[in-house]
C-alpha positions in Angstrom: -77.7 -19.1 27.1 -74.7 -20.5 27.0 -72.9 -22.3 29.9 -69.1 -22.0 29.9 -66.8 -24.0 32.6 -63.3 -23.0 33.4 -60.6 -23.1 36.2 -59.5 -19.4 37.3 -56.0 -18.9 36.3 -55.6 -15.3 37.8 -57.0 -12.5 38.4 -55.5 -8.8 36.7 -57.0 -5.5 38.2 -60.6 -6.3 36.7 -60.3 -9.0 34.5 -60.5 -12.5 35.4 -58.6 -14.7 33.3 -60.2 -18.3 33.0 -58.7 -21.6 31.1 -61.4 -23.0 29.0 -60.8 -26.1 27.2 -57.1 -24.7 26.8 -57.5 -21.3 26.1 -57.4 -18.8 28.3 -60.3 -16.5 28.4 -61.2 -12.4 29.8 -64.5 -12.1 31.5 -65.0 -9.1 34.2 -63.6 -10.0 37.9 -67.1 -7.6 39.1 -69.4 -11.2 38.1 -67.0 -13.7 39.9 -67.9 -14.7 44.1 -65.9 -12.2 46.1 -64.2 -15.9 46.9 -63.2 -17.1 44.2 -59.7 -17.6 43.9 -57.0 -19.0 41.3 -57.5 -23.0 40.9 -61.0 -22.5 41.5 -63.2 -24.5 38.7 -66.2 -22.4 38.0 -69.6 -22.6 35.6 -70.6 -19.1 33.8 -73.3 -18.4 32.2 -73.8 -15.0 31.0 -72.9 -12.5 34.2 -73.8 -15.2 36.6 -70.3 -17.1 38.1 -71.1 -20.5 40.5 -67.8 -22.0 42.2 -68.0 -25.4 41.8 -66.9 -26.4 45.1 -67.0 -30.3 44.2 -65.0 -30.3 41.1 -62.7 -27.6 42.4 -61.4 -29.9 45.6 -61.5 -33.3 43.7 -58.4 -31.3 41.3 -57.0 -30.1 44.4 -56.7 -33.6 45.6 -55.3 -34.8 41.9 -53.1 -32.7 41.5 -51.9 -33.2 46.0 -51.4 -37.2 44.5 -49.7 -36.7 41.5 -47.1 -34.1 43.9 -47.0 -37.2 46.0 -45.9 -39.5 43.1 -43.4 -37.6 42.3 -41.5 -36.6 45.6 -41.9 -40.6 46.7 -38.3 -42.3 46.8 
């Protein structure tokens, strides 16, 4: 089966949209974590959704220095 891995870009009544390699995908909200939220990276395979807590904050934090960069005097 294949394993696809995304970052949630929003979520629409009950479809998830999710950025794969670029593209923005549809898969049903009903197989996401009721905590998953947009920015979150997740892996999904078939109607199985994991959070992936590690990869999700180490963007968080990228994207926190790069803000930082560009707000510095």
């Amino acid at each position: 089966m294949e394993i696809i891995k995304g970052i949630i870009d929003r979520f629409e009544e009950d479809i998830a949209v999710v950025e794969v390699d670029g593209v923005t995908q549809d898969f049903k909200k009903s197989i996401f974590p009721k905590n998953a939220e947009p920015g979150d990276f997740v892996e999904i395979k078939g109607e199985q959704v994991m959070i992936l807590k590690d990869e999700t904050e180490k963007r968080r934090k990228e994207i926190e220095k790069l803000m930082d960069e560009l707000w510095e005097d």
